[in-house]
N, C-alpha and C positions, 0 to 999 in steps of 0.2 A: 753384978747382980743381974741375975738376969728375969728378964720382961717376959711376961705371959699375958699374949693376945686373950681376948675373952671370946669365946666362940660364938663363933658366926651362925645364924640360924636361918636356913636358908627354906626359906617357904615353896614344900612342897610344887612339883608342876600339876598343872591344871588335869583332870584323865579330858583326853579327847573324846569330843562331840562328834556327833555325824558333820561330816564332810558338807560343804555347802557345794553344792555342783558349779561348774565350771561355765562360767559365762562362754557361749557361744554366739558366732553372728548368725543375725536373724536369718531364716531363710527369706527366697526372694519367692511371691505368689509367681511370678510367672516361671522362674526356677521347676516349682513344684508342677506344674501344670504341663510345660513344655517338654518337647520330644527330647529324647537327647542325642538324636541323629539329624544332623542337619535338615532345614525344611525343603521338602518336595522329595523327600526318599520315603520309601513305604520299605516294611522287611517285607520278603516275597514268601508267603504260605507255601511251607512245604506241600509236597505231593502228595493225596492220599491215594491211596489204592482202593480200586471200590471195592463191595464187598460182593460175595458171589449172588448175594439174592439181588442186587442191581443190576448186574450182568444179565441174571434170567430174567428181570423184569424186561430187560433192555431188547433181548433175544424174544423175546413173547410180543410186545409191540408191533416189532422188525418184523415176525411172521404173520401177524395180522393185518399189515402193510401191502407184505407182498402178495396175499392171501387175494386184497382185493386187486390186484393186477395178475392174478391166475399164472402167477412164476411159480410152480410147485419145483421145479429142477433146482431154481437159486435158495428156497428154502431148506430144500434136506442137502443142502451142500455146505450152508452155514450149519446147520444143523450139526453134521458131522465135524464140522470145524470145531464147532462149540465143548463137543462131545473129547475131542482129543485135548484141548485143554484144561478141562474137567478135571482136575487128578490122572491126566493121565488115563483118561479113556472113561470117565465114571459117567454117572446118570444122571439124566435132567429132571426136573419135577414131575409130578404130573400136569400141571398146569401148562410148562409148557409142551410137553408131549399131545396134550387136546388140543393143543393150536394146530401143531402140526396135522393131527387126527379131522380134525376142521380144513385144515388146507386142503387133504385129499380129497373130502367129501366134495368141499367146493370148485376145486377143479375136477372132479368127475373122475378118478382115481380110485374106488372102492375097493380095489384088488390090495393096492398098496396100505389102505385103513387097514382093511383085516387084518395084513401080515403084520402092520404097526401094532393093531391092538392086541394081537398075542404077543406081540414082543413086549408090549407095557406089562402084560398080567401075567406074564411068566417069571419062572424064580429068579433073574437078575435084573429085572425090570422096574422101572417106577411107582408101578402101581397101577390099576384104573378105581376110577368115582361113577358114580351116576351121571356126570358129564360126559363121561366117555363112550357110557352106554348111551345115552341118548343120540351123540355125532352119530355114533355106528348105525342106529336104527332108523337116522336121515337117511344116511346116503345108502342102506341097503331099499327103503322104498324110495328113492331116488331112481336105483338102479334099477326097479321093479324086481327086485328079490325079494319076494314076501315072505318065501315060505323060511328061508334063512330068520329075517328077522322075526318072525313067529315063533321061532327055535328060541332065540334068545330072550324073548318075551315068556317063553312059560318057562325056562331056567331061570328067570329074577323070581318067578312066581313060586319059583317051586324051594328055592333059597336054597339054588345049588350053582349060583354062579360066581365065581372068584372077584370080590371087591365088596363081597355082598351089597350089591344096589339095591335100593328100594322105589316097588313101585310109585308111580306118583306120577300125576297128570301132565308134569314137564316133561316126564322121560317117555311118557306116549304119544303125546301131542306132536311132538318134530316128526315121527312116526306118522302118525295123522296124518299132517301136515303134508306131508311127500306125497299121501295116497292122492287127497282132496286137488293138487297142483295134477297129477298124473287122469283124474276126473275118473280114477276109478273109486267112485262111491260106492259098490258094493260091496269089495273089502273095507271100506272107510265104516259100511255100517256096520261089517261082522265083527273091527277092531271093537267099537262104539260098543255094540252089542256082548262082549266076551268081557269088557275088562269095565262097566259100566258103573260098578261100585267104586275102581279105584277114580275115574276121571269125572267123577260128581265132588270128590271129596272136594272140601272150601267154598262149593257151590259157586264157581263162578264161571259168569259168562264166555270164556276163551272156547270153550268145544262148542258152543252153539256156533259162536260167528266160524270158527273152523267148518263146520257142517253149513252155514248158509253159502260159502264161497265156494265151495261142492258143489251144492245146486244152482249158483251161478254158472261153475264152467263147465256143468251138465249141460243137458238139454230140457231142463225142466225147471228153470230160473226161480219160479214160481213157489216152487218146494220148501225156500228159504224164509214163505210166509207160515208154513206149519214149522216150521224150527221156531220165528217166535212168539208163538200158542204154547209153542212147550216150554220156554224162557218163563212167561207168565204164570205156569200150570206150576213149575217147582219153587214159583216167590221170588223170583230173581230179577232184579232189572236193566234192562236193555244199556249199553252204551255207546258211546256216539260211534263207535266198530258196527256196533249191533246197526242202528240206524242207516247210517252210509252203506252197509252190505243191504240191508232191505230195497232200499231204493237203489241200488244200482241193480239189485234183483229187475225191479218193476219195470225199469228204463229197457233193461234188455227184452221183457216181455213186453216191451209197449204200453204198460199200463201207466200213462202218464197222470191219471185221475187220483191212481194210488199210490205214485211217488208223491205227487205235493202233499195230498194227507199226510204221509207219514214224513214228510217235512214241517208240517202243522204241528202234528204231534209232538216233533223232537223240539221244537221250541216250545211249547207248551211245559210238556215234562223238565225242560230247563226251569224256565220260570218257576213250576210251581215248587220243584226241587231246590231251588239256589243254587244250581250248579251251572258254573258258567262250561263246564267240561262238556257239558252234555250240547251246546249250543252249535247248531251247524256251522264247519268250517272251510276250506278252501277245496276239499276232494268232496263234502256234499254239493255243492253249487257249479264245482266241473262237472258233475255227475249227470247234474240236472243240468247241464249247458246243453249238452247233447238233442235233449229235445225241447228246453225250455222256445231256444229259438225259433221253432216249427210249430212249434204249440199254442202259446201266448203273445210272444213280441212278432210274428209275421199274421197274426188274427188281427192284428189294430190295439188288442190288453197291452197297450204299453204305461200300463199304472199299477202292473198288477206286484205279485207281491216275491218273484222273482228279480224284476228291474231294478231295481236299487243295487243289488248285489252281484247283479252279474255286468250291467252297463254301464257303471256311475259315470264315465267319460264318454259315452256314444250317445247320443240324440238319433231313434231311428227315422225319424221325419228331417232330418237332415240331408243334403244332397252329398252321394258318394263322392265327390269332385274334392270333399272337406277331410276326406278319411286315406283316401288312395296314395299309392306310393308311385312317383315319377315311374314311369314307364322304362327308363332308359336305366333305372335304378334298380328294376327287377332284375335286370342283368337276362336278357333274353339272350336266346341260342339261335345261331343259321338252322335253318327247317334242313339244308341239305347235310348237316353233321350226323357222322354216325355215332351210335351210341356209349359204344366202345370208349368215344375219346372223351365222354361227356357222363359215362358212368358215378364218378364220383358225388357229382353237380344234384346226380337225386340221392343221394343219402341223403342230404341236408336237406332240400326241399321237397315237396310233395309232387308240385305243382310250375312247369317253369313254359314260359311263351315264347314261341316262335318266329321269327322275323325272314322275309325273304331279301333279294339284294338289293332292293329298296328302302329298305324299312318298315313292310308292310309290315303287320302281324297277320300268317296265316294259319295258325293256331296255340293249342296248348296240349303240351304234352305232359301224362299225370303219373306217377313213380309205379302206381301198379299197373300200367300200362305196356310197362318198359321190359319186352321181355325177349327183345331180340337182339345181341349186340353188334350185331353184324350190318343193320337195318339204320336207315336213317331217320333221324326224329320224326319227319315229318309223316313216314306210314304209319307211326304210332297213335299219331293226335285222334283227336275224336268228332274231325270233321272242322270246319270255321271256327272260328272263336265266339264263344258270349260274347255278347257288346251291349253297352247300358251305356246312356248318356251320361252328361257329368250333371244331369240336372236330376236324376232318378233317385228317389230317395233310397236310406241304407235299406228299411225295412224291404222294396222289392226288391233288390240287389240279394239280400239273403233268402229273401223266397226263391226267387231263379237257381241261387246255388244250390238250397235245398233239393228243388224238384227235379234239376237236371242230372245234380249227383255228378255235382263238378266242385273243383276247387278253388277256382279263380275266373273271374268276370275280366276282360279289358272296357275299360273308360274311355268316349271316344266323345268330341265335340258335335260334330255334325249328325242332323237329321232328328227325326221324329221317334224314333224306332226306343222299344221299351227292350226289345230282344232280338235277336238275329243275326243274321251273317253279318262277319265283317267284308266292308266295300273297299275299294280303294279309295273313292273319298271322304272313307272316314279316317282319321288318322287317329294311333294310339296316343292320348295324355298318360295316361296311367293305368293302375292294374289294383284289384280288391281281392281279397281271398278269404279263406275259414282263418288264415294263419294271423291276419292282421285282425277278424273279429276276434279273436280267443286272444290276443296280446292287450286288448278292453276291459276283461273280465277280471271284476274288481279284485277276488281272491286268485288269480291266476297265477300258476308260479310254473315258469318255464322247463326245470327241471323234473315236473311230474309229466308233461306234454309231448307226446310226438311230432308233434304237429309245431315245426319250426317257423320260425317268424321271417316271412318274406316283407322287409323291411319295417323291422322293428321303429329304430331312430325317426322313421316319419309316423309311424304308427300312434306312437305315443305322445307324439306330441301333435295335435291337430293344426291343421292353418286354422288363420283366421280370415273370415269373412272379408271380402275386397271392399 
């Protein structure tokens, strides 16, 4: 007989669910945060190559550099350097082509700008701007070639020159600018005079103070005071250029009445303006050094309204004995040397003193004095030396300088004497000069000054009373 299982029912499988993701171990935070190259390795930045406009930036610097050390040979030699790596022989900008156009003016080269600047504006050339016209129009009244640059002034005008420039009071003014330095103001007024509409335009004061420094390095200083009547006459006002040319106008004509007014003025017009630009600054108060000292502080006005600013560390009722530089630190010369060997010793100073084989001082010998190399110092001097006690106040000390139209006083212990020959028994302490008054002067900055400091380091810093 046979057996029949009963059938088995066999329950469906489940359909699958999504997946439950796969347990992982945690990361570790410092895992995540950390290098994965051992610590103290850095990866090294690849190399960039720069790009060409940094190169010419680089080359444009480089000629302005050398520009001010008047290497115009080492420039167009980079130049051309520059020029063959280019593509292979290609063109520079223009920007830097006016460097280079700038280098020749500057070094006194005008022959080579011209041929530069037809080679910029010609068909394979860079181009020229109004920059470029302006260089050229430097250094042709540089060169005193006027009537060139008049050529190229009424081509911008007539708007038949290649770059088309336009007129504008920048591109006449460096033009100007070269007549006024060459002190030929008469072409200065016929420019002034011709092109009068374009160099008013913006109304501003830059052609006036160009036209007062004219009649500064004219012969008629004076003239620089109708320039501004006519500042006032078109609504325009003066700026501290303006002012500092007036009064160095005045100083040169001696009108020391109407430098301080217009020193008055210029702080006045500050204050009422708010502008502290306008405020006299370190080339007004050298300006007025010149005669402030002959004028007011050698009169006894030592309250007046220069002192503050021009002597804030000198007391001139003080005895020169407090101001002087050791004698021996002047660094005097044998009277028997000749010039020849001692030539260099006056670039630097003005003024240097004499000693015989003693150690007397038998005088002082002054740079413009110096005009025989052959001669020995001592035919040069101008006689004895000044001699001021150590007890003499500063104030007559600068008066003596003044009126003798000397540079330097020796300081001497012995005797009564306010001035006069040196004795042999006086013997030199020390030595006073213009170089050591002007290293006093509050706003003085050595770099505007000819007038080198014969013993700065004691200068500056006074003794003190025993």
């Amino acid at each position: 007989m046979m057996l029949i299982r009963p059938p088995r029912f066999v329950s469906p499988s489940p359909r699958p669910g999504p997946r439950e993701p796969r347990l992982r171990r945690p990361l570790d935070a410092s895992r995540i945060f950390s290098s994965p190259r051992p610590p103290g390795r850095r990866s090294r930045p690849r190399p960039q190559l720069a790009s060409p406009s940094t190169d010419l930036r680089r080359l444009t610097a480089r000629i302005v550099d050398l520009t001010r050390r008047r290497q115009l040979a080492q420039i167009m030699e980079e130049v051309e350097a520059t020029r063959r790596r280019v593509r292979g022989g290609g063109l520079l900008n223009t920007i830097v082509m006016n460097a280079v156009l700038e280098a020749c003016v500057r070094c006194g080269d005008v022959d080579r700008a011209l041929r530069l600047f037809e080679e910029m504006r010609g068909p394979n050339g860079c181009g020229v701007d109004g920059v470029s016209y302006g260089i050229l129009l430097k250094g042709l009244g540089i060169a005193r070639r006027i009537d060139e640059a008049f050529e190229i002034l009424e081509s911008i005008e007539k708007d038949s020159s290649i770059g088309s420039p336009r007129l504008s009071p920048h591109l006449i003014c460096g033009f100007l600018n070269a007549l006024i330095e060459a002190g030929d103001m008469r072409r200065a007024n016929a420019l002034v005079a011709r092109f009068r509409k374009v160099l008013y335009e913006g109304h501003s004061v830059l052609l006036y103070n160009l036209l007062m420094k004219g009649y500064i390095k004219s012969n008629f200083p004076l003239g620089a005071l109708t320039v501004k009547d006519e500042i006032l006459r078109q609504g325009l006002k003066p700026d501290r250029l303006t002012y500092n040319t007036i009064i160095s106008a005045c100083v040169k004509s001696a009108e020391i009445d109407k430098a301080i007014r217009f020193l008055e003025d210029m702080k006045e017009e500050a204050n009422k303006e708010s502008n502290p630009e306008l405020l006299p600054d370190a080339v007004t108060y050298t300006t007025l050094l010149k005669v402030a000292v002959k004028v007011e502080s050698l009169s006894g006005f030592t309250n007046s309204l220069l002192t503050p600013h021009i002597f804030p560390q000198i007391i001139l009722n003080d005895p020169v004995e407090k101001y002087m530089v050791p004698f021996q630190e002047s660094r005097p010369l044998p009277a028997d040397l000749i010039l020849r060997k001692a030539v260099m010793r006056f670039l630097k100073d003005r003024a240097v003193p004499l000693v015989d084989d003693w150690g007397g001082c038998v005088g002082i010998v002054h740079r413009d004095d110096c005009t025989k190399l052959d001669a020995p110092l001592l035919s040069m001097s101008r006689g004895p030396p000044l001699c001021v006690p150590t007890s003499t106040t500063v104030e007559h000390v600068i008066d003596l300088l003044l009126r003798e139209k000397s540079e330097m006083v020796i300081v001497v212990k012995s005797g009564n004497m306010y001035e006069g020959s040196y004795t042999s028994s006086s013997r030199p302490l020390g030595v006073f000069s213009l170089a050591i008054l002007w290293s006093f002067t509050g706003d003085y900055d050595s770099s505007e000054s000819d007038i080198p400091d014969a013993g700065t380091s004691w200068a500056t810093r006074p003794k003190q009373d025993a």
